[in-house]
C-alpha positions as CSV (number, residue, x, y, z in Angstrom):
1,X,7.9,-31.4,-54.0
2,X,10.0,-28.8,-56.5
3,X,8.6,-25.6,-55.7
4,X,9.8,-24.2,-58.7
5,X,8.0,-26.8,-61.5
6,X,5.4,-25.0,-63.1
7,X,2.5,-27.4,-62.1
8,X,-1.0,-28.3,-63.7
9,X,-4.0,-30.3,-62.5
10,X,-7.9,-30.2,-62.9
11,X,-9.1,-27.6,-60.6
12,X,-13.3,-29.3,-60.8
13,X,-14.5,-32.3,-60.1
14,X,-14.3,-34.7,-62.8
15,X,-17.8,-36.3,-64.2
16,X,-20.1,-34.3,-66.0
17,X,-20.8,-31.1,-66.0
18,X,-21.5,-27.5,-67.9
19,X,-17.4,-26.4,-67.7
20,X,-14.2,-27.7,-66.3
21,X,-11.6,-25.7,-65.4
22,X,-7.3,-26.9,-65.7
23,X,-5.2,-24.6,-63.8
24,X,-1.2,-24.3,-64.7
25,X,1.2,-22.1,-62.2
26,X,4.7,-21.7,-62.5
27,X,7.0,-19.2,-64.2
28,X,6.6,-21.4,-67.7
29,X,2.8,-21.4,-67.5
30,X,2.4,-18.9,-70.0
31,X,5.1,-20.8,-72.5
32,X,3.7,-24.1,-71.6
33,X,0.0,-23.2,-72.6
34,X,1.4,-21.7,-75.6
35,X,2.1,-25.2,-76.9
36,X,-1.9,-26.1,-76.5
37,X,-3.8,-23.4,-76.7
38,X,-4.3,-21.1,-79.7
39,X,-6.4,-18.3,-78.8
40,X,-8.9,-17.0,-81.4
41,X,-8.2,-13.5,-83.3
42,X,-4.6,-14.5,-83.9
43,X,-2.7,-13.5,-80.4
44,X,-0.7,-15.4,-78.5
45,X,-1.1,-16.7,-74.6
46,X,1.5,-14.0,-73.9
47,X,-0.3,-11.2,-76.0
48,X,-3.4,-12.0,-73.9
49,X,-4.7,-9.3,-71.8
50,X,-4.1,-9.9,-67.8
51,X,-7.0,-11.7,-66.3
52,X,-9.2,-11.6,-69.4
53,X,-11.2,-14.7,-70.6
54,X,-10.6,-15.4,-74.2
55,X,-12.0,-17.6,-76.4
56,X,-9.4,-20.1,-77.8
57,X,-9.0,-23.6,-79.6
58,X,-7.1,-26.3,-77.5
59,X,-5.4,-28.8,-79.6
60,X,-2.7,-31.3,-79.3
61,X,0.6,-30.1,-78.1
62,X,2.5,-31.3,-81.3
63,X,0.0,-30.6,-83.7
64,X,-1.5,-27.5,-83.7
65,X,-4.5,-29.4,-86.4
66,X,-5.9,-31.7,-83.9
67,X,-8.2,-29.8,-82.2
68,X,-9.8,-31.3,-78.8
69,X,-12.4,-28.4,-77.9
70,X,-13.0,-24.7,-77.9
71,X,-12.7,-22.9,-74.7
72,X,-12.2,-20.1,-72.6
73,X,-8.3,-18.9,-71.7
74,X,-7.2,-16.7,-69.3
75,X,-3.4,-15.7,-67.7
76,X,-3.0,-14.0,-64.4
77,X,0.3,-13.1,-64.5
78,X,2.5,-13.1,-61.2
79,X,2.2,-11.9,-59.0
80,X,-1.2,-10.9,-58.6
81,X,-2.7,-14.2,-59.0
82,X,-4.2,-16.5,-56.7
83,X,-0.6,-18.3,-56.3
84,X,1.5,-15.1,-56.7
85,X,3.2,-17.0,-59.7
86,X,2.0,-16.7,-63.0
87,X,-1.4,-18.9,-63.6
88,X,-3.3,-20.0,-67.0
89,X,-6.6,-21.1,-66.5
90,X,-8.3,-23.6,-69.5
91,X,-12.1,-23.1,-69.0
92,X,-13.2,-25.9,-71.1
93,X,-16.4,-28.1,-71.6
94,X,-17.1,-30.3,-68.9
95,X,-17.2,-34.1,-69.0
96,X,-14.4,-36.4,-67.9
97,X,-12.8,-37.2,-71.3
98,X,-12.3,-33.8,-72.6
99,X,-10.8,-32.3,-69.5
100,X,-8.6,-35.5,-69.3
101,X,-7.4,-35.0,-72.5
102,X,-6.1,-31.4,-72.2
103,X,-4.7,-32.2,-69.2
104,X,-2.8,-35.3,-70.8
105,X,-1.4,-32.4,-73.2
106,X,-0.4,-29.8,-70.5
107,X,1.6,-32.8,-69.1
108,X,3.1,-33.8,-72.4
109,X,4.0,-29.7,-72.8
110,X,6.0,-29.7,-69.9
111,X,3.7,-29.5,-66.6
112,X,3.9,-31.3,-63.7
113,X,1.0,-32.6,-62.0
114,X,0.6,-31.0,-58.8
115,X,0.2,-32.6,-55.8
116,X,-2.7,-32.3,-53.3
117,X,-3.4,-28.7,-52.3
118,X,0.1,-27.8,-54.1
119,X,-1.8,-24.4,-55.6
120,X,-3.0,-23.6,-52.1
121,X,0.8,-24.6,-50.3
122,X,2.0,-22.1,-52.9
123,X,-0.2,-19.1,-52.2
124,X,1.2,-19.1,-48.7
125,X,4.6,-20.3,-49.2
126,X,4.8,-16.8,-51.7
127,X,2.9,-14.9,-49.1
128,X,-0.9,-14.7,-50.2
129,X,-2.5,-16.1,-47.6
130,X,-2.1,-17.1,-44.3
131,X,-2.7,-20.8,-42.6
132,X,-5.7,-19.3,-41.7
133,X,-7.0,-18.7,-44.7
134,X,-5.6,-21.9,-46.3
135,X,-7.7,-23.9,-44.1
136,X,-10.8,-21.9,-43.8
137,X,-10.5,-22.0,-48.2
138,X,-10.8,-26.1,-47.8
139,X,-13.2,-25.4,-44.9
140,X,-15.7,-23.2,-47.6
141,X,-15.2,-26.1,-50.1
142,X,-16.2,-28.5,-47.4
143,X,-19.0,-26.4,-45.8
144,X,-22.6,-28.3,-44.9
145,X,-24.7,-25.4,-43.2
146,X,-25.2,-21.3,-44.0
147,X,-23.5,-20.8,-40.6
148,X,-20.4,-22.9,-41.4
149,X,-20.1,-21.5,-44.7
150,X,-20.2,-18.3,-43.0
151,X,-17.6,-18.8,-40.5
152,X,-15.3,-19.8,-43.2
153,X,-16.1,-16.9,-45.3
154,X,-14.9,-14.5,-42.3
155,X,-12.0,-16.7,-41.8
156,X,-11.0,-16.5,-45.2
157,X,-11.1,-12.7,-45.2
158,X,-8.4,-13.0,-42.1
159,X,-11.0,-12.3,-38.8
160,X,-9.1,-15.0,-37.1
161,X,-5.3,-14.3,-38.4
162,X,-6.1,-10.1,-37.1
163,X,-7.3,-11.7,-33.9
164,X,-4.1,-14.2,-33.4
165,X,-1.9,-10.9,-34.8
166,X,-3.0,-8.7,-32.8
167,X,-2.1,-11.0,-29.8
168,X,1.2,-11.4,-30.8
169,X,1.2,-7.6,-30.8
170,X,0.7,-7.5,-27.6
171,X,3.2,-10.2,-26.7
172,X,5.9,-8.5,-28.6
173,X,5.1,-5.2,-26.7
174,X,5.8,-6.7,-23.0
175,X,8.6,-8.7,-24.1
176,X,9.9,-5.6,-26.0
177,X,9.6,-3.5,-23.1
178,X,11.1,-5.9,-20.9
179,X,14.4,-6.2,-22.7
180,X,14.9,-2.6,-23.4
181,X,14.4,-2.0,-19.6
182,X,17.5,-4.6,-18.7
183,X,19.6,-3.4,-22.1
184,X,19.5,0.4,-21.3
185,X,18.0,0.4,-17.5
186,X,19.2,4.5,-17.7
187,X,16.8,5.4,-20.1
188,X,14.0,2.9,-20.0
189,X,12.3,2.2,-16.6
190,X,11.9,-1.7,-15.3
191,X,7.8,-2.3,-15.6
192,X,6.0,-2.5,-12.7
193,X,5.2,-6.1,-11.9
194,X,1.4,-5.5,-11.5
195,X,1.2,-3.6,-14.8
196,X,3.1,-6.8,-16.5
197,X,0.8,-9.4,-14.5
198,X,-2.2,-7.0,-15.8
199,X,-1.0,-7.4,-19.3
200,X,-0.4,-11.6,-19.0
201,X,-3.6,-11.2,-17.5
202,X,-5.4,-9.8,-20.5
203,X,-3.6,-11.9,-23.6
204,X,-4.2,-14.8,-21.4
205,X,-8.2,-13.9,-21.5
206,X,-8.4,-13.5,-25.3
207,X,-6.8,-16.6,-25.6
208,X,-9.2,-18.4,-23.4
209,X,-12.5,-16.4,-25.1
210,X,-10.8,-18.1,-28.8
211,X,-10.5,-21.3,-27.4
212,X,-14.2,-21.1,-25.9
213,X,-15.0,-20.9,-29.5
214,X,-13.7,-23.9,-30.7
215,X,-16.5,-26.6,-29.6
216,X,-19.2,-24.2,-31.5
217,X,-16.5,-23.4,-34.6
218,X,-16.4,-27.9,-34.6
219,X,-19.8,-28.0,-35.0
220,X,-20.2,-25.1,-37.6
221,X,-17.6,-27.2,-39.7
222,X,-18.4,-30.5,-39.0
223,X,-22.2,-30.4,-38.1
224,X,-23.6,-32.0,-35.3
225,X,-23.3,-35.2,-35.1
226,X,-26.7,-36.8,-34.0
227,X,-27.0,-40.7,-33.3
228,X,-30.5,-42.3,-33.2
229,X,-30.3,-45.7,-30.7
230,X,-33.1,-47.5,-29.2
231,X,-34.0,-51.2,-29.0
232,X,-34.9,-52.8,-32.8
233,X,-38.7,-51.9,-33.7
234,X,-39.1,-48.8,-31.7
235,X,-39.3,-46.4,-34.8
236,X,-35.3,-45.6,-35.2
237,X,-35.6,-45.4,-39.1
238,X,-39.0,-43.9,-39.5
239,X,-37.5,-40.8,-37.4
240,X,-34.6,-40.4,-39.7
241,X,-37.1,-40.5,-43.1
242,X,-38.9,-38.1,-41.1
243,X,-36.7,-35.8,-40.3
244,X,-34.9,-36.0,-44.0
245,X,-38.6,-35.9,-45.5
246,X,-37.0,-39.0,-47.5
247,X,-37.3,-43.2,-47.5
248,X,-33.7,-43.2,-46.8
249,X,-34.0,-46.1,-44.5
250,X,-35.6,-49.6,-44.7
251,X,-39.1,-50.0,-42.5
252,X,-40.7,-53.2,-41.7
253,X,-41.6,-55.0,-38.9
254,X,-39.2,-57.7,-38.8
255,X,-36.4,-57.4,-36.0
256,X,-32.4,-56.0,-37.2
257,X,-33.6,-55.0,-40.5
258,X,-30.8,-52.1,-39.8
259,X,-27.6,-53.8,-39.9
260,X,-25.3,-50.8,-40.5
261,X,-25.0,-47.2,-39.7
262,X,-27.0,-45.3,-42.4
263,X,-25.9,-41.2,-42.6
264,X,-27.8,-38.6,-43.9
265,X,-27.4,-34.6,-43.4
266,X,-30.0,-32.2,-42.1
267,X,-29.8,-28.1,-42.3
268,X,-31.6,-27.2,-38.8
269,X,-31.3,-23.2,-37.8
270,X,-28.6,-22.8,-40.0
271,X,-26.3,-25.8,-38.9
272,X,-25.7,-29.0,-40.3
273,X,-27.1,-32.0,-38.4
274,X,-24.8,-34.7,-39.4
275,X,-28.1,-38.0,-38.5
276,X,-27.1,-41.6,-38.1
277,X,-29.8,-44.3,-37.8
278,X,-27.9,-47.3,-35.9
279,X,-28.9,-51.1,-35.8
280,X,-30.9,-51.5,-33.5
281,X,-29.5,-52.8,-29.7
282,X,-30.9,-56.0,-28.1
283,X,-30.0,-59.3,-26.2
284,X,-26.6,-60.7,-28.6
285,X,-28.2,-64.2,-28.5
286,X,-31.4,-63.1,-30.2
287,X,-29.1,-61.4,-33.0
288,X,-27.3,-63.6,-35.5
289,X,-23.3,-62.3,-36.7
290,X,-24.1,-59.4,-39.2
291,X,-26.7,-57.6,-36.5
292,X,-24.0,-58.1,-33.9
293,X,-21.6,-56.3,-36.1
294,X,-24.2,-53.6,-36.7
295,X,-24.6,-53.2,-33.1
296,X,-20.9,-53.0,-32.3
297,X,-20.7,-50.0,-34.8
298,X,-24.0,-48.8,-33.1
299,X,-22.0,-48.8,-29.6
300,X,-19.3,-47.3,-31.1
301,X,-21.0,-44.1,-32.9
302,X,-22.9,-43.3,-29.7
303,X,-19.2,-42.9,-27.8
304,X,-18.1,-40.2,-30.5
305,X,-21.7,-38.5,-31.3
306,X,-22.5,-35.3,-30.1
307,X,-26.0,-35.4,-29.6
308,X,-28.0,-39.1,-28.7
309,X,-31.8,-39.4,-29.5
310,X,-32.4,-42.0,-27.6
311,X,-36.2,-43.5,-28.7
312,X,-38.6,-45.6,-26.1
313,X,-41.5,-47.5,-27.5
314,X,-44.3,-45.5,-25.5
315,X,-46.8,-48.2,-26.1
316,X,-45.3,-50.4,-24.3
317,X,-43.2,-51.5,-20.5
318,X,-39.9,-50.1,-20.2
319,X,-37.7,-53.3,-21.1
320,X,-34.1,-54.4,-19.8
321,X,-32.8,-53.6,-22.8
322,X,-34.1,-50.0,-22.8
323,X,-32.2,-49.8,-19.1
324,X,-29.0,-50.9,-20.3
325,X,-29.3,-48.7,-23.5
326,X,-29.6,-46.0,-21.0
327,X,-26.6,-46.8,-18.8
328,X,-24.8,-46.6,-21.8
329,X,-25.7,-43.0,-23.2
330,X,-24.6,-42.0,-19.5
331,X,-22.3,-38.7,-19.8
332,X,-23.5,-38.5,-23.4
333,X,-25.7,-35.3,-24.4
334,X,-29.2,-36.9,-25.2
335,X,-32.5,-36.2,-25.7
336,X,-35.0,-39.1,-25.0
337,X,-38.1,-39.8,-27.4
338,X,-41.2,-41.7,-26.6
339,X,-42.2,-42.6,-29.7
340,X,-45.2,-44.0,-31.2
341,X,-47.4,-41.4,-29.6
342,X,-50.3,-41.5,-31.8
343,X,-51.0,-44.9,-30.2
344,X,-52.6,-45.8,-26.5
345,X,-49.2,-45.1,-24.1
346,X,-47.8,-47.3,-21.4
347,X,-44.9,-45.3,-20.6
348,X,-45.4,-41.5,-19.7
349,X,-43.0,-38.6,-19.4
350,X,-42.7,-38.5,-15.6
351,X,-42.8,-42.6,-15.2
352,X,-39.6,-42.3,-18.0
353,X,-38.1,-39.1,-15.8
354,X,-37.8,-41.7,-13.0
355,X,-37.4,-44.9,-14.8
356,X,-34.2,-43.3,-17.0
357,X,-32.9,-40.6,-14.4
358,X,-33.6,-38.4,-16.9
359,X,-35.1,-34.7,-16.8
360,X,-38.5,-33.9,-17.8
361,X,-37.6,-31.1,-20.5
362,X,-35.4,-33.7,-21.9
363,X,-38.5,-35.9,-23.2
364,X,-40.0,-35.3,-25.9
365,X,-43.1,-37.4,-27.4
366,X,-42.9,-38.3,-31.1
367,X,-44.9,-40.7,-33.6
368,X,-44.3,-41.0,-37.1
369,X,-47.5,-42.9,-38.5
370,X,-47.3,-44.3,-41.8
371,X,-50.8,-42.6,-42.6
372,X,-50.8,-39.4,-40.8
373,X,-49.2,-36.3,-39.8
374,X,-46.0,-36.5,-37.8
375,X,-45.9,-36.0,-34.9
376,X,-43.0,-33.9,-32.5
377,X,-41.0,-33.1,-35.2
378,X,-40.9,-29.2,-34.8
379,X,-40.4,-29.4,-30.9
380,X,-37.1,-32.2,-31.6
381,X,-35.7,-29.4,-33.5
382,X,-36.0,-26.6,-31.1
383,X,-34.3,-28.9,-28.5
384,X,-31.5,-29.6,-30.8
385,X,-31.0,-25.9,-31.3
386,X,-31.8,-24.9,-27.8
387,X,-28.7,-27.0,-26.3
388,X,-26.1,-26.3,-29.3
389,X,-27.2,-22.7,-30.5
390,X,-29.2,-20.4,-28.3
391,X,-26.9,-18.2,-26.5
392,X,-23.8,-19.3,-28.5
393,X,-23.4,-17.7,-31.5
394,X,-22.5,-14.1,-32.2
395,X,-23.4,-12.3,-35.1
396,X,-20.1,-11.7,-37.2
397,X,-17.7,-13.8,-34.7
398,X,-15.3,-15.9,-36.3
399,X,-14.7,-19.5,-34.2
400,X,-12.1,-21.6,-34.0
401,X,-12.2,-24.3,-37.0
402,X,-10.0,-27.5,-36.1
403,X,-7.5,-29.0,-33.3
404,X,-4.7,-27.7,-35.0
405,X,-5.8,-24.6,-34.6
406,X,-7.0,-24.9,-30.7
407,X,-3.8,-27.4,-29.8
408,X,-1.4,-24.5,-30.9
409,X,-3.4,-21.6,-28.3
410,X,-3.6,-23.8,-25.6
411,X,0.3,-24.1,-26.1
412,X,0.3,-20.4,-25.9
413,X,-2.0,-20.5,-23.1
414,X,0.2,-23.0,-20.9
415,X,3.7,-20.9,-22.0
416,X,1.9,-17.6,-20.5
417,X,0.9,-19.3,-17.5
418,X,4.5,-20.6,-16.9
419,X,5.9,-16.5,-17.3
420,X,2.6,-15.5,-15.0
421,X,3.8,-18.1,-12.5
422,X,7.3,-17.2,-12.6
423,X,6.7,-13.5,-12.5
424,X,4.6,-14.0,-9.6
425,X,7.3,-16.0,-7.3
426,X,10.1,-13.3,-7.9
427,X,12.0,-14.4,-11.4
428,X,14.1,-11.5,-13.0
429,X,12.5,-10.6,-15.9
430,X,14.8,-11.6,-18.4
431,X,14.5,-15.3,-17.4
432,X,11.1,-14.9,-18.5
433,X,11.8,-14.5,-22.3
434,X,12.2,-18.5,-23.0
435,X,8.1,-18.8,-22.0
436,X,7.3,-15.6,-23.6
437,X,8.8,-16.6,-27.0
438,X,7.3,-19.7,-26.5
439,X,4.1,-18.1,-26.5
440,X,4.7,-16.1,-29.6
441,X,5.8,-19.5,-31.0
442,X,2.8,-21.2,-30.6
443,X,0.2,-17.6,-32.0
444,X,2.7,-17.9,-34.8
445,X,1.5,-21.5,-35.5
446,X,-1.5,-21.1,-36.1
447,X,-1.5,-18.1,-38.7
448,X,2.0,-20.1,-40.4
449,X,4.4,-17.1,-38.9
450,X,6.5,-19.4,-37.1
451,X,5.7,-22.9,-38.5
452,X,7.3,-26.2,-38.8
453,X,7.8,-27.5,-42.2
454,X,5.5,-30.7,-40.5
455,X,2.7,-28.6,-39.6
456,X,2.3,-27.3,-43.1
457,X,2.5,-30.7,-44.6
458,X,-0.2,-31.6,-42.1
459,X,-2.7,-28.6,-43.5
460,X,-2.1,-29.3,-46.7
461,X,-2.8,-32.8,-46.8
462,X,-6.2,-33.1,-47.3
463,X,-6.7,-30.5,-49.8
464,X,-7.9,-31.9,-53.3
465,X,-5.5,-32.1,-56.4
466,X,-6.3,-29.3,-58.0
467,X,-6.9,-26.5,-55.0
């Protein structure tokens, strides 16, 4: 990557569309524009008012009387730009072909094509954001829910990198402390060792409340993920149309008609449930090689899901299969559904308390008739939000977003622990400074303060071209 190239790439996604936008950056944006746009009213790129849309024709690079559309123009000029080098933006008409084509020019004029997330890596690299804020910017681009999107937002505006500075802050001011005390021990007093336990004591709680906020931050980002599993027939894919309000999934009558995991999204109290309808789990023998395959998958999305809904057939005996189905989901988080309600019931809430080991305010009855009212729907969803929302979210908090994030304060966490330990046995406190810049290490991870060239390719990688 040549940091100094003045890159280009498409900054929308490509299909159709009302506009599409091409972003250049680099100190030659201005002259490399110059060669394919021709703003109207007989200025120049560089005569162009800062941050000013303009109305221009774009045209061939080498001949100025080809013209490929008429569009908006606009330079930011370093370094107040999103970048901090100079940017051009081509706000053209959308489609694939047209954007493709100016593109193909800005190339032919001299651009490079940036790599992913280049536009972003540059930002920090030149000091306007943080990696923070880089990753809560893909995090808004990838929100699914109001109270991810939200999270990001407040991430973005630098909630979290304040909170991570302002422990560092606090790090610095121990450490700082301690080595004046052993470099001039006339004029600055040696800290008490209470007072410095005191202080480990409190950095070392704000850590641990900001890594209690990563599991809720996951979710916020990533939704909750929410596996539907029960024997074939019991009413697996008429939940998930239910819950959609959609014919997403297949229903007959006929055994295995699920053969693979089918995902849909669903906005419940402001998160994003992330739903999987599964194949449906029975005896291998009765289940030719494709339904095998779908129940493998099955078996494996219920190890990684957050949430099982685990559905009985209500009208009629609790089967082997429904045992073993349970044996697996134990240790998972899961709600159990006897379904098909609406009907005369075999298997009641306290006979399936027993029969599953299972607590009584974790049953819920549901039916989902094809000619009638469903039914359970409401109270499902005010379980799912009971376990994963009441109580855990804070108005105006900012959470934790990824494992990058959490892996780098529980290294900070363990590094204060080591200097609490050693403090507390009788260490000088100058042998302390290897675990205390340790600590600052790690904080200065996750905001990109002290970061390894690895770390930012990491962050970086999944950004789009064009971001």
């Amino acid at each position: 990557m040549k940091l100094h190239d003045t890159i280009t790439a498409i900054a929308t996604p490509i299909g159709s569309g009302g506009i599409a936008i091409l972003r250049l950056s680099g100190s030659q944006a201005e002259e490399i524009a110059t060669r394919v746009v021709s703003p109207l009213g007989g200025k120049t790129v560089a005569e162009l008012e800062n941050y000013k849309l303009t109305l221009s024709m774009i045209h061939a690079c080498d001949n100025p009387e080809a013209p490929i559309d008429r569009a908006l123009a606009v330079v930011m000029r370093a370094p107040r730009s999103y970048t901090g080098e100079t940017v051009v933006e081509i706000h053209c008409h959308g489609g694939f072909f047209a954007a493709s084509r100016i593109l193909e020019e800005l190339l032919k004029s001299g651009a490079r094509l940036a790599e992913g997330g280049e536009f972003t890596r540059r930002a920090f690299l030149n000091g306007k954001t943080d990696l923070t804020g880089a990753e809560a910017t893909m995090d808004l681009i990838d929100a699914h829910s109001a109270l991810g999107l939200g999270n990001a937002a407040r991430a973005l505006k630098g909630q979290l990198f304040d909170a991570i500075e302002a422990l560092r802050e606090q790090v610095i001011a121990v450490t700082s402390h301690i080595s004046a005390a052993a470099d001039y021990p006339e004029e600055v007093d040696i800290p008490q060792q209470e007072h410095v336990l005191l202080q480990f004591a409190t950095i070392k709680q704000e850590i641990d409340r900001l890594l209690g906020t990563f599991e809720t931050g996951r979710l916020l980002k990533e939704g909750i993920t929410t596996v539907i599993v029960g024997r074939p027939n019991v009413g697996k894919s008429s939940l998930l149309n239910a819950l959609t309000r959609s014919d997403r999934a297949i229903v007959t009558d006929i055994p295995g008609t699920t053969r693979d995991v089918i995902e849909e999204y669903l906005q419940l109290g402001g998160v994003s449930l992330r739903l999987l309808d599964t194949a449906g789990l029975r005896s291998r023998e009765d289940a030719d090689a494709v339904e095998q395959l779908g129940m493998d998958r099955t078996m494996e999305q219920m190890q990684e899901a957050d949430l099982c809904l685990f559905l009985v057939d209500a009208t009629g005996a609790i089967t082997e299969e429904d045992l073993q189905i349970a044996a697996a989901l134990k240790g998972k988080q899961t709600l159990l559904l006897l379904n098909k309600t609406d009907q005369p019931e075999q298997v009641t809430v306290a006979g399936a308390a027993e029969a599953f080991s299972i607590a009584e305010e974790r049953i819920l009855k549901t039916a989902t008739p094809k000619d009638g009212k469903t039914i359970g729907l409401e109270a499902l969803e005010q379980a799912i939000c009971g376990i994963f929302l009441e109580g855990k979210l804070q108005p105006g908090e900012v959470y934790l977003s990824n494992a990058r994030q959490r892996d780098s304060l529980l290294k900070a966490a363990d590094a204060l622990s080591r200097a609490t330990e050693a403090l507390k046995s009788g260490m000088p406190y100058d042998l302390l400074y290897v675990d205390l810049e340790d600590v600052l290490s790690a904080l200065g991870e996750v905001t990109g303060v002290t970061v390894q060239e690895e770390i930012i390719e990491q962050v970086f990688a999944r950004f789009c071209v064009g971001k």
